[in-house]
C-alpha positions in Angstrom: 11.7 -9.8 15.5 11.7 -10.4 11.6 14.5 -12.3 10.1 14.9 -9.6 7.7 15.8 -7.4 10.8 18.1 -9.9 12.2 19.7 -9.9 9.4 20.4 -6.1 9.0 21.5 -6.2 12.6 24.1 -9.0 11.8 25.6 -7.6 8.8 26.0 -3.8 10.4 28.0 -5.3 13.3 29.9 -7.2 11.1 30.2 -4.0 9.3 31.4 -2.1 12.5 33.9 -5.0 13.8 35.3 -5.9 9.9 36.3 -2.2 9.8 37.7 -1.9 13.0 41.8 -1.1 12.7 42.3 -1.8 16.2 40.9 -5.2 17.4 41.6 -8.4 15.5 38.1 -10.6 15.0 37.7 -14.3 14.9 34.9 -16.3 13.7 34.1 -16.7 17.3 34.2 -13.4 17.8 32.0 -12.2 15.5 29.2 -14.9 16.5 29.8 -13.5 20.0 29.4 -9.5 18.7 26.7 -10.7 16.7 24.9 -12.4 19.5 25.3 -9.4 21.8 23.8 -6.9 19.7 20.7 -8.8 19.1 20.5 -8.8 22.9 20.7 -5.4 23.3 18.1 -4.9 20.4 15.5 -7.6 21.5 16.3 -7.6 25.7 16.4 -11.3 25.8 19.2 -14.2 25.0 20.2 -14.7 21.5 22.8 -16.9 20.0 24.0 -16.5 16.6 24.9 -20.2 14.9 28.3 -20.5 13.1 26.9 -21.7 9.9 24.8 -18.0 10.1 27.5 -15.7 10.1 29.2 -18.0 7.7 26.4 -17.3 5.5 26.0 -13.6 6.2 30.2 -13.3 5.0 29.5 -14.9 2.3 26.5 -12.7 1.0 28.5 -9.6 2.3 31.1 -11.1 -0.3 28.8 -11.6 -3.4 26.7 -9.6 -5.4 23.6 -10.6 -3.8 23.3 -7.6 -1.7 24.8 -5.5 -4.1 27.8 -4.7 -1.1 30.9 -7.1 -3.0 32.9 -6.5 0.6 36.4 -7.6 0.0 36.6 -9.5 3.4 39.8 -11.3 3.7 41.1 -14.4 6.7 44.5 -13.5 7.9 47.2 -15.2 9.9 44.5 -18.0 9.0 42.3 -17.1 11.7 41.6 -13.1 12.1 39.1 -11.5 9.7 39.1 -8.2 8.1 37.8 -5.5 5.0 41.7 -5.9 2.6 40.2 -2.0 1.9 40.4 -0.1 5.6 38.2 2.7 4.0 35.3 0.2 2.7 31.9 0.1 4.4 28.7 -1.7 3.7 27.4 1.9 4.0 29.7 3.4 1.4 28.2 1.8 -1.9 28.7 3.5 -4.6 25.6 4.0 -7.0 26.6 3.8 -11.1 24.6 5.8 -13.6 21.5 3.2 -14.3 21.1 3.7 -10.2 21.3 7.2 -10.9 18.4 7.0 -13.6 16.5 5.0 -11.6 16.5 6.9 -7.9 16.0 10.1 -10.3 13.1 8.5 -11.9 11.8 7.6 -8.2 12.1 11.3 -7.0 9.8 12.8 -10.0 6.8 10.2 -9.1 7.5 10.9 -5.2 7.3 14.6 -5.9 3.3 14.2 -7.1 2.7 13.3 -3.3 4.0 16.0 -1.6 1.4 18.4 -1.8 -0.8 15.4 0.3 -0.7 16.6 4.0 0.4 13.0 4.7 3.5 13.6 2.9 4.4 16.6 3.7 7.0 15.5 5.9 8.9 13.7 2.7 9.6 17.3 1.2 12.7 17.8 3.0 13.6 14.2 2.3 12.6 14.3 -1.9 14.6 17.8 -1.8 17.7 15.7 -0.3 17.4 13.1 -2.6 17.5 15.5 -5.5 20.5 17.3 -3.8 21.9 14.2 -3.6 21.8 12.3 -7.2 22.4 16.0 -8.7 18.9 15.7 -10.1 18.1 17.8 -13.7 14.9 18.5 -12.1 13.0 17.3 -15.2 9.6 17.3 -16.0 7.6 14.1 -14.5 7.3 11.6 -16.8 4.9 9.6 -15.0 1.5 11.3 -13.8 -0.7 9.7 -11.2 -4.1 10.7 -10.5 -4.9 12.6 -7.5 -6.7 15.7 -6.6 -5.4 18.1 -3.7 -8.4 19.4 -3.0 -10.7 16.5 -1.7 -12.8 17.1 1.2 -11.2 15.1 4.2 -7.8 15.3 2.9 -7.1 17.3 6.3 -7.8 13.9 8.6 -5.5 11.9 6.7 -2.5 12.9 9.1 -4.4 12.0 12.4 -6.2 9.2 11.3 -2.6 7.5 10.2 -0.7 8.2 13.1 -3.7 7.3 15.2 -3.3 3.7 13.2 0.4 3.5 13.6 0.3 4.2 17.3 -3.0 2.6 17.8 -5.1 5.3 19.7 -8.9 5.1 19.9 -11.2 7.7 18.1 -14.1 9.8 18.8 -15.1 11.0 15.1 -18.1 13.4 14.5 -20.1 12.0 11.1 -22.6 13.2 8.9 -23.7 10.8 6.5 -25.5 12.5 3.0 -28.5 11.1 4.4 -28.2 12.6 8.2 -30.0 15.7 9.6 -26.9 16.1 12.3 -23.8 14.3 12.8 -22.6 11.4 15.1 -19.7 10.4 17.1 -18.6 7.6 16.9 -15.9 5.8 19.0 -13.8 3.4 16.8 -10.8 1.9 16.5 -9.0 2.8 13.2 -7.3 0.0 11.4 -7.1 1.2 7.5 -6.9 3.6 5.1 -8.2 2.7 1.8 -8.4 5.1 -1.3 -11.1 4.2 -4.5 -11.6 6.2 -7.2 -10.2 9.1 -6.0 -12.1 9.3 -2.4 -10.7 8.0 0.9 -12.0 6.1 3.6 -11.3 4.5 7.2 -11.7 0.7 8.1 -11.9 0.7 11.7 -14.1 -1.7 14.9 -17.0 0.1 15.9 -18.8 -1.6 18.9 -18.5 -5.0 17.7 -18.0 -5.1 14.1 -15.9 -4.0 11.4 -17.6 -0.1 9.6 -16.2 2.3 6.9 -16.8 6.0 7.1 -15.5 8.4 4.5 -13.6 10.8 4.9 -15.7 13.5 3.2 -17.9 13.1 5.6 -15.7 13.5 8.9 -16.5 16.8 11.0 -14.3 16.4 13.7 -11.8 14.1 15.3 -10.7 13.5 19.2 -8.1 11.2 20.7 -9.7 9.0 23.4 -7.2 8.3 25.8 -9.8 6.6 28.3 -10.4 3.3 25.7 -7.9 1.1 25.2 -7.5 0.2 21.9 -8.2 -3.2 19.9 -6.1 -4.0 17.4 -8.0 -6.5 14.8 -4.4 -6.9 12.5 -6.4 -6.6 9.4 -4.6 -7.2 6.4 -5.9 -5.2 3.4 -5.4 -7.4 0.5 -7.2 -10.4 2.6 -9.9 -8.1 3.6 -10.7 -6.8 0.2 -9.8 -10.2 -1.7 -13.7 -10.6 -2.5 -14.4 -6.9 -3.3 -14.7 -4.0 -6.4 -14.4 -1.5 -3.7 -13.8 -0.6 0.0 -17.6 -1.9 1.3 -17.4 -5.1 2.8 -20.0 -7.7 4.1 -19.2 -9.9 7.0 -22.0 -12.6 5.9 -21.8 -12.0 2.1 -20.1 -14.8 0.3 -18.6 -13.8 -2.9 -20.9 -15.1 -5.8 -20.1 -15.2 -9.5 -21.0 -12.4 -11.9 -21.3 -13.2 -15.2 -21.4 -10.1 -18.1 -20.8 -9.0 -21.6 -18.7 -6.6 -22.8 -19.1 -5.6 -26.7 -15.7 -6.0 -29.0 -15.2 -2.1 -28.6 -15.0 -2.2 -25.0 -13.4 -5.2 -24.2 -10.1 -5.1 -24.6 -10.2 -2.7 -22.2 -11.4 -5.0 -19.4 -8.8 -7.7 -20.6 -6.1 -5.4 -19.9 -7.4 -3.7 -16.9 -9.6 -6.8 -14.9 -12.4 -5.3 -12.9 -11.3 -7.6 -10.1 -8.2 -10.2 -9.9 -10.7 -13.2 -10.2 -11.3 -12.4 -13.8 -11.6 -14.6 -16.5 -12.6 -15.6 -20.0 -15.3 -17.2 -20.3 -16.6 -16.8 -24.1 -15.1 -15.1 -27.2 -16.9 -14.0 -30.4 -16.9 -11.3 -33.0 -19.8 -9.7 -30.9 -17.6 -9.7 -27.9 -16.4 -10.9 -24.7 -17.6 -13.0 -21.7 -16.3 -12.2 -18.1 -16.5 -14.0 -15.0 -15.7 -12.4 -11.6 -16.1 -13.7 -8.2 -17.2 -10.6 -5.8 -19.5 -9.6 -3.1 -22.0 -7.8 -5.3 -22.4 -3.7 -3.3 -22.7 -0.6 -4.4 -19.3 0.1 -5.9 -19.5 -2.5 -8.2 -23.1 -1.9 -9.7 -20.9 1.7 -10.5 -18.6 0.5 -12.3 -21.0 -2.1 -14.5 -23.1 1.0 -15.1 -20.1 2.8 -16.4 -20.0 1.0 -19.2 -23.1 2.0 -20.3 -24.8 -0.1 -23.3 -21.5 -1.1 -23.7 -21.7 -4.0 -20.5 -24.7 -6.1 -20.4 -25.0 -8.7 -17.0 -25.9 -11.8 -17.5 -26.1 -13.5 -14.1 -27.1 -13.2 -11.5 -30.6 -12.7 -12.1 -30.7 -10.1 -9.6 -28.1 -8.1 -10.1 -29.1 -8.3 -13.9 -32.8 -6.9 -12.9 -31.2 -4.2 -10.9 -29.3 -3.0 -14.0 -32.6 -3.0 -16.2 -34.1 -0.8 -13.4 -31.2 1.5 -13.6 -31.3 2.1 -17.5 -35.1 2.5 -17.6 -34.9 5.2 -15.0 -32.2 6.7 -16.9 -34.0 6.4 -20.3 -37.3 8.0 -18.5 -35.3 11.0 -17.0 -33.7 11.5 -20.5 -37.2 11.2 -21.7 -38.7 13.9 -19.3 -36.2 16.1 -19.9 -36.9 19.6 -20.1 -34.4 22.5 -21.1 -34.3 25.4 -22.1 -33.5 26.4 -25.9 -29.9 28.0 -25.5 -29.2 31.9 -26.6 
């Protein structure tokens, strides 16, 4: 178990025996109650130090935690809240925590159209019961769009990561006649650019399939299910996107931007490596460390003529290739004079 959860568990039975009217507590008994309901949570013995509770008083005392109990020692042994009617449970929120869980309600309101969330509605509708919301307009817009093909799985293919059941997934890639099925074991759910996808083991090795692309979905009960404990921000460290190579190393791309355009990649990096690496009237030159795939030849074509790479020499050939085809098929362009 986390400390974090310890923790909790500690201060709400402190909670429970500080507000207790009929029982007088000790330091020693509160170690003991402490140390009993962390058996019953975890099955197995655990003692609680004095110096921990000690501590845990003391932050229940402070402003730390935001609680300011007003624990008092009587007779000089026996411990107490001086207010019978406090709780750590009964905080009372001012008007800045007010603004704030307000302010939290109108961005959590732009996800509950998402079938993922549509369990939240009852909860977003209780918090704005509950902070007497004005029901203003949302300051704050986020980009999404509802109707995305293989929004649907989104439900199944959490829950199936959350309670770690094995998949049988019918695919048809753009390039496929008929679909697959595949039998994987999802690990993550990773949104770009407005598309989702699934990270999950398939036979030996880690694959990503879209969800746009997902016909149908089974539970398979019969495999037991291996759990790889990917974490998300490790795994994509070395990407611009959600395609990663097992035997790619990162390698350093080098590229322009013009003055017009870079400030924009200043303030929004193209990857968290970013960095400086020249500065002139003309412009601006990056440096980012990446696997080089598909996703990120996208966005360096976005820029248009704004971007030019400059290593490496591969990647820089691939662009050429990609602007003379484009330049031809503007070239060879034939439409019709409008009416």
């Amino acid at each position: 178990m986390s400390s974090n959860k310890n923790a909790l568990i500690r201060y709400k039975t402190l909670d429970k025996c500080l507000k207790n009217k009929y029982r007088k507590y000790t330091l020693e008994d509160l170690i003991d109650a402490c140390s009993e309901a962390l058996f019953e949570f975890e099955g197995k013995e655990s003692y609680v130090s004095k110096r921990t509770v000690q501590l845990d008083l003391q932050n229940m005392r402070s402003e730390k935690f935001g609680y300011e109990a007003p624990i008092e020692v009587y007779d000089r042994k026996y411990y107490r809240y001086s207010d019978p009617d406090y709780s750590i449970h009964n905080i009372s929120v001012n008007e800045s925590d007010l603004k704030a869980m307000n302010n939290a309600v109108q961005i959590l309101k732009q996800f509950k159209d998402f079938s993922m969330f549509k369990e939240m509605n009852g909860v977003i509708q209780k918090l704005e019961d509950s902070i007497h919301s004005t029901h203003q307009k949302s300051i704050i817009h986020l980009d999404k769009n509802e109707q995305l093909k293989g929004l649907e799985h989104i439900d199944v293919l959490y829950e199936s990561i959350l309670n770690k059941k094995v998949l049988k997934i019918s695919y048809k890639s753009f390039t496929a006649r008929e679909p697959n099925i595949f039998t994987v074991h999802p690990q993550l759910l990773k949104e770009f650019n407005n598309r989702w996808f699934l990270i999950c083991l398939y036979k030996k090795g880690i694959f990503t399939l879209a969800l746009d692309r997902m016909e149908g979905i089974e539970v398979d009960e019969n495999t037991k299910y291996i759990d790889q404990n990917l974490d998300g921000d490790e795994y994509f460290k070395d990407i611009v996107g959600v395609t990663v190579s097992e035997t790619m190393k990162p390698r350093s791309v080098v590229f322009f931007v013009d003055s017009s355009n870079a400030p924009y990649v200043k303030t929004k990096p193209l990857h968290s490596s970013q960095e400086i690496v020249n500065e002139t009237e003309d412009g601006t030159v990056f440096k980012i460390c990446v696997q080089i795939n598909y996703e990120l030849e996208r966005v360096l074509l976005g820029f248009g003529d704004s971007l030019v790479v400059h290593k490496p020499r591969k990647l820089r050939l691939r662009m050429q290739e990609k602007f003379k085809s484009g330049f031809k098929n503007y070239q060879n362009l034939v439409i019709p004079d409008e009416e």
